[in-house]
N, C-alpha and C positions, 0 to 999 in steps of 0.2 A: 709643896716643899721641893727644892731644889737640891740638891746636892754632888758634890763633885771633887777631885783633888788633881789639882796644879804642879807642876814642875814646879813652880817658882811663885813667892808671897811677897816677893819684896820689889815689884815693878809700878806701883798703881793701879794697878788692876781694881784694889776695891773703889780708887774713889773713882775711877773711872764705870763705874759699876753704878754707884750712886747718884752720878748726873745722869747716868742712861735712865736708871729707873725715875729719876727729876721730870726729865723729857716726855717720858711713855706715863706718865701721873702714875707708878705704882707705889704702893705704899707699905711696908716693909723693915725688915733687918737681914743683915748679913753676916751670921759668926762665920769664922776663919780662925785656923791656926794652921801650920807647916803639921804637926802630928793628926789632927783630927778631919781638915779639910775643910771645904765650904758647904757651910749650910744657909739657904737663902728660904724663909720665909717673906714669901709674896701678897698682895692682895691687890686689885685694880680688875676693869675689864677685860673679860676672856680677849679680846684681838691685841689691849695693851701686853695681860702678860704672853699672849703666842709672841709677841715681837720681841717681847723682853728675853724671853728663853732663844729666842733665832740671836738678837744681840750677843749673848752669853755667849753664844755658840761660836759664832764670828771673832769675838775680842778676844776670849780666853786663853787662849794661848792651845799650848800642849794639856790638855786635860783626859784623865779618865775615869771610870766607875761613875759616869754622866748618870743623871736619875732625876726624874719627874717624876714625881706624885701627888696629885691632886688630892689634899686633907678632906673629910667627911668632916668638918667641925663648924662650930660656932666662927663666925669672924673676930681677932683681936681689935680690930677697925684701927690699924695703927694711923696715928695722922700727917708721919713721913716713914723715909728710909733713913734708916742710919746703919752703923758700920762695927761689927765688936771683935777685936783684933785678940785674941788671945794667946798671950808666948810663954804662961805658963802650965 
């Protein structure tokens, strides 16, 4: 699990997010909100997602409270990434 909070939500950031992980074959979700932040649930291989979180890192603009954590869980086997933008 990914986590982190942005200056700013309203630049394309997530779908630019979503082709990245397109590219790097990760498979995935991304909630967002300006109150709660980003949480990125990942899955693909360990070198996809190291490059994934370096991508993140690079694109993201001004971010902080950055956090990796690797779940101890069952995989969801998600079959894409998608994007859930929530402004309430």
């Amino acid at each position: 699990m990914i986590t982190f909070h942005r200056a700013t939500y309203d630049d394309g950031f997530g779908f630019s997010c979503m082709q990245a992980a397109y590219k790097l074959g990760i498979r995935g979700r991304m909630d967002y909100s300006p109150q709660q932040g980003v949480t990125i649930l990942a899955e693909g291989e360990e070198e996809s997602l190291s490059a994934f979180i370096d991508w993140i890192n690079q694109h993201a603009g001004l971010i902080n409270h950055f956090n990796n954590q690797q779940l101890n869980r069952q995989p969801f086997n998600y079959k894409e990434f998608d994007i859930y933008r929530h402004t309430a």
